[in-house]
Every structure is written in C-alpha cells, then in structure tokens.
PyMOL CGO cylinders between C-alpha atoms (Angstrom):
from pymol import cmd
from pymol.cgo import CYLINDER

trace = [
    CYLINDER, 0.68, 7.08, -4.46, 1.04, 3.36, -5.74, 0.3, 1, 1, 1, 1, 1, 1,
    CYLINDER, 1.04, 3.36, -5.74, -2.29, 1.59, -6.42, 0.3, 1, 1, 1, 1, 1, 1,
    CYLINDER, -2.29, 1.59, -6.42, -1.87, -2.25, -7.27, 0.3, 1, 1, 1, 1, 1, 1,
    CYLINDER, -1.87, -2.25, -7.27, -4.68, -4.48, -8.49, 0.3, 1, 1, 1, 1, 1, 1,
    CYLINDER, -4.68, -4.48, -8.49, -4.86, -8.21, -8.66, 0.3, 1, 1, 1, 1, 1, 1,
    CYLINDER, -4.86, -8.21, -8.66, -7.96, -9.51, -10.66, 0.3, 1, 1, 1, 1, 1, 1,
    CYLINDER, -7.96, -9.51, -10.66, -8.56, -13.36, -11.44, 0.3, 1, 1, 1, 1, 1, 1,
    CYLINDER, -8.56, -13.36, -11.44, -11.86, -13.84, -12.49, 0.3, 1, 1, 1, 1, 1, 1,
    CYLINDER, -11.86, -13.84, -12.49, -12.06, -17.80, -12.44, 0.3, 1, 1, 1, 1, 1, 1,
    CYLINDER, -12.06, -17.80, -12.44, -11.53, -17.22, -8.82, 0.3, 1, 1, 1, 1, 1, 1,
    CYLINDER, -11.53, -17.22, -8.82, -13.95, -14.02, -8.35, 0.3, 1, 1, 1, 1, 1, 1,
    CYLINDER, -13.95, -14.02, -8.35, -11.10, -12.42, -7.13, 0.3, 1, 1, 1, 1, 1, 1,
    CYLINDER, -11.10, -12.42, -7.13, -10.60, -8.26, -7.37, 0.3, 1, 1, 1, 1, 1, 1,
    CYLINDER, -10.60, -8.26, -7.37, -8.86, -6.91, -4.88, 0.3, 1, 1, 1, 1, 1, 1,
    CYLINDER, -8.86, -6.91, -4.88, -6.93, -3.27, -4.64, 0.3, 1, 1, 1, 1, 1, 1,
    CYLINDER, -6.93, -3.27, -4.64, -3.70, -2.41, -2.45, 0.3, 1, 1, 1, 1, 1, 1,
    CYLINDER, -3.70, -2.41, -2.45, -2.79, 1.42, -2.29, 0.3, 1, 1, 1, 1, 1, 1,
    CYLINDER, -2.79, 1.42, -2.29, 0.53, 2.50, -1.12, 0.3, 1, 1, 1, 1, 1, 1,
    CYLINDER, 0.53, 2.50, -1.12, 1.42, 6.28, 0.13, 0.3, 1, 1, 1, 1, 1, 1,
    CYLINDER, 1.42, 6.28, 0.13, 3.30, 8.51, 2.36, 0.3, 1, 1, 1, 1, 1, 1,
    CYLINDER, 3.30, 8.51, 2.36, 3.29, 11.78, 3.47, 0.3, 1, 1, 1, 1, 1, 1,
    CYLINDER, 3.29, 11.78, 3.47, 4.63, 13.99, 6.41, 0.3, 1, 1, 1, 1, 1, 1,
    CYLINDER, 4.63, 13.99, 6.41, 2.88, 14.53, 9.53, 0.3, 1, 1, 1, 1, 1, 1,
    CYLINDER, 2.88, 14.53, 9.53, 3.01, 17.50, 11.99, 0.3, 1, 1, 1, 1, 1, 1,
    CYLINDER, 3.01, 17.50, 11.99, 5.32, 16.74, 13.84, 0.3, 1, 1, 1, 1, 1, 1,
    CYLINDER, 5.32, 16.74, 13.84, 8.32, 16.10, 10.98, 0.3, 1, 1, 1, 1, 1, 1,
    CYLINDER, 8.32, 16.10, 10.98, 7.69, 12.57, 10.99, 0.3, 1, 1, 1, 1, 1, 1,
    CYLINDER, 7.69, 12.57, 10.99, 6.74, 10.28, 7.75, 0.3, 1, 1, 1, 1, 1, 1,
    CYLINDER, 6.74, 10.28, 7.75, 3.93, 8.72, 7.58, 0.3, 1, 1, 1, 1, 1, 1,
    CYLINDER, 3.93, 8.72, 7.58, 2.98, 5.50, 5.56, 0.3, 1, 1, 1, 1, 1, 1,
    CYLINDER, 2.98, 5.50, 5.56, -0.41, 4.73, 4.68, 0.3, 1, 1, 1, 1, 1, 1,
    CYLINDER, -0.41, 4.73, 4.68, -1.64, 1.18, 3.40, 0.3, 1, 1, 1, 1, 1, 1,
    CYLINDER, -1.64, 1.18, 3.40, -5.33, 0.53, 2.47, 0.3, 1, 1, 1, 1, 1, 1,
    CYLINDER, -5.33, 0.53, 2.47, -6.53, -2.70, 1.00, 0.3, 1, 1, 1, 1, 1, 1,
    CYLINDER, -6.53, -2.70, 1.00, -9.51, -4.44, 0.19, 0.3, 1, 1, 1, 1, 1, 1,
    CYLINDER, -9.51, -4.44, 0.19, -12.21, -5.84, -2.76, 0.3, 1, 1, 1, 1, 1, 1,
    CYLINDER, -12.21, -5.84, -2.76, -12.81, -3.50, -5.37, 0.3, 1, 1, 1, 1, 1, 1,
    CYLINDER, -12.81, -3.50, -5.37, -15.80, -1.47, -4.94, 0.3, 1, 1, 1, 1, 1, 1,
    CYLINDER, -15.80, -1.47, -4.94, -15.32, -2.23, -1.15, 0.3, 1, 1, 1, 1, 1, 1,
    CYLINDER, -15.32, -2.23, -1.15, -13.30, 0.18, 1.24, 0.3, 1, 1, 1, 1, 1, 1,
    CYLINDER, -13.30, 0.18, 1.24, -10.83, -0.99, 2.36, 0.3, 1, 1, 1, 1, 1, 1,
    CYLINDER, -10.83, -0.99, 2.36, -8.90, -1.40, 5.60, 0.3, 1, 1, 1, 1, 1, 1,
    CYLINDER, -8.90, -1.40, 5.60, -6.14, 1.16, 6.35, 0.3, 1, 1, 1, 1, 1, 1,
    CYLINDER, -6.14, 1.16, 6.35, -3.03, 0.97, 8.28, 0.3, 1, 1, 1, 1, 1, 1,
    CYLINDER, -3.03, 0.97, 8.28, -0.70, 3.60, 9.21, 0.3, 1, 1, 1, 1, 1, 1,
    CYLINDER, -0.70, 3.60, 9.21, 3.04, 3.43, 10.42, 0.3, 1, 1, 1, 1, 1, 1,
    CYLINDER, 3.04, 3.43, 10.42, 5.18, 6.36, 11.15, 0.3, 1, 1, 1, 1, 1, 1,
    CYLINDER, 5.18, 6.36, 11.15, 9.01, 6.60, 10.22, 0.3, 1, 1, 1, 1, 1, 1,
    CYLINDER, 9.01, 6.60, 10.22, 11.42, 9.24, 11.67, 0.3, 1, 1, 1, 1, 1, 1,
    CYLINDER, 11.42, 9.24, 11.67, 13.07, 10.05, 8.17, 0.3, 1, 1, 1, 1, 1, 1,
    CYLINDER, 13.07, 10.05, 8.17, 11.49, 9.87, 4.80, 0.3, 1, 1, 1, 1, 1, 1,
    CYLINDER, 11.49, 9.87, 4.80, 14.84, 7.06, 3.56, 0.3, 1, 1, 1, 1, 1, 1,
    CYLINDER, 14.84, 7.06, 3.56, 13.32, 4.57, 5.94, 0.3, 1, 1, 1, 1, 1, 1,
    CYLINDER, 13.32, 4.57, 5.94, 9.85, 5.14, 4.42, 0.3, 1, 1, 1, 1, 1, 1,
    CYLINDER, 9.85, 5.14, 4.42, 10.97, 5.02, 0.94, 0.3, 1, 1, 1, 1, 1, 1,
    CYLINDER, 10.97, 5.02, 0.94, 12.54, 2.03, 1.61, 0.3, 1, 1, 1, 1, 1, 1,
    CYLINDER, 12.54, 2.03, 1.61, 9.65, 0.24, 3.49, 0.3, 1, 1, 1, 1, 1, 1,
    CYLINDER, 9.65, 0.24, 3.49, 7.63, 1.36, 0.49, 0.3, 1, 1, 1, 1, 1, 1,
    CYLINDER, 7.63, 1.36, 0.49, 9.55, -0.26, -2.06, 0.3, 1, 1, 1, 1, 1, 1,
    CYLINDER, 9.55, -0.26, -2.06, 9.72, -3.69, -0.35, 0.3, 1, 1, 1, 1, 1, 1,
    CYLINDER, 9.72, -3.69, -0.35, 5.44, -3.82, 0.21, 0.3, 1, 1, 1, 1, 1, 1,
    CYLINDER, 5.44, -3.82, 0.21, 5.39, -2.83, -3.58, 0.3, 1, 1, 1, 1, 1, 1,
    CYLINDER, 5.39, -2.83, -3.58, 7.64, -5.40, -4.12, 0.3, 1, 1, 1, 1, 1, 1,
    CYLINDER, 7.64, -5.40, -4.12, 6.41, -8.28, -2.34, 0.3, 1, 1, 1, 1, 1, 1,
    CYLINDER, 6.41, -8.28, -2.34, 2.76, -7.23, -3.72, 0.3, 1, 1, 1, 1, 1, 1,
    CYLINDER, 2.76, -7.23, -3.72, 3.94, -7.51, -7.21, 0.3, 1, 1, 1, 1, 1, 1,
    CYLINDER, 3.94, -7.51, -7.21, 5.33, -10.87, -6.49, 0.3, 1, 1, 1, 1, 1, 1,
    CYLINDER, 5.33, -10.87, -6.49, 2.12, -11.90, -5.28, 0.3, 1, 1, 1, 1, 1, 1,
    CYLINDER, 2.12, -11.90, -5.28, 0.61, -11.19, -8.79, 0.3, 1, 1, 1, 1, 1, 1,
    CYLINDER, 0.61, -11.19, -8.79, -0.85, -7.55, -8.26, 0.3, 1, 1, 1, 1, 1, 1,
    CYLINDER, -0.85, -7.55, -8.26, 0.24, -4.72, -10.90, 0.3, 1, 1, 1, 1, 1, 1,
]
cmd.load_cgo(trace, "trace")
C-alpha cells in the first residue's frame, strides 16, 4: 500500500491519496484508489486487471503522476 500526502497550509490544503492492489476471487487483480481531505474519508475507486504486470504498471504511473503533482 502507497499512501501520498500533499499539505500546503497557506492554502488550507491536506489532502491524502492511497494506492493498493490485491487479488480478487476470481484470479483477477484488483486496484484500489481512495482519496480525499485528511480526517475526511475519502472516495474509493476500484479497477480490475487480468494479470498483476498490468496492475503494477498502472500503479506506478498514478504514483507517479501524484508525486509530480507535489504529494509524497
């Protein structure tokens, strides 16, 4: 599990992003994003992937967009 945070107080800005993946029932992977203001939940979003390569990779490029956006 990745969690990213992005906090910029002048702005009143604290918001999360979590990353994560596991396998479902039926052999699939499945990614899970939740996001939100910190001490909020969040909203969650789920995508499914037939092989755990695709995932990883998916993964990595929403970690590395995030980071680009200033969260670490």
């Amino acid at each position: 599990m990745t969690l990213l945070q992005r906090r910029e107080p002048a702005r009143h800005m604290a918001r999360f992003y979590r990353l994560w993946a596991s396998a479902d029932l039926w052999g699939r992977v499945v990614v899970m994003r939740e996001w939100g203001r910190i001490g909020s939940p969040g909203r969650v979003r789920v995508d499914h992937y037939d092989n755990a390569t695709d995932a990883a990779a998916w993964l990595a490029r929403i970690e590395q967009v995030k980071r680009r956006k200033g969260y670490a």
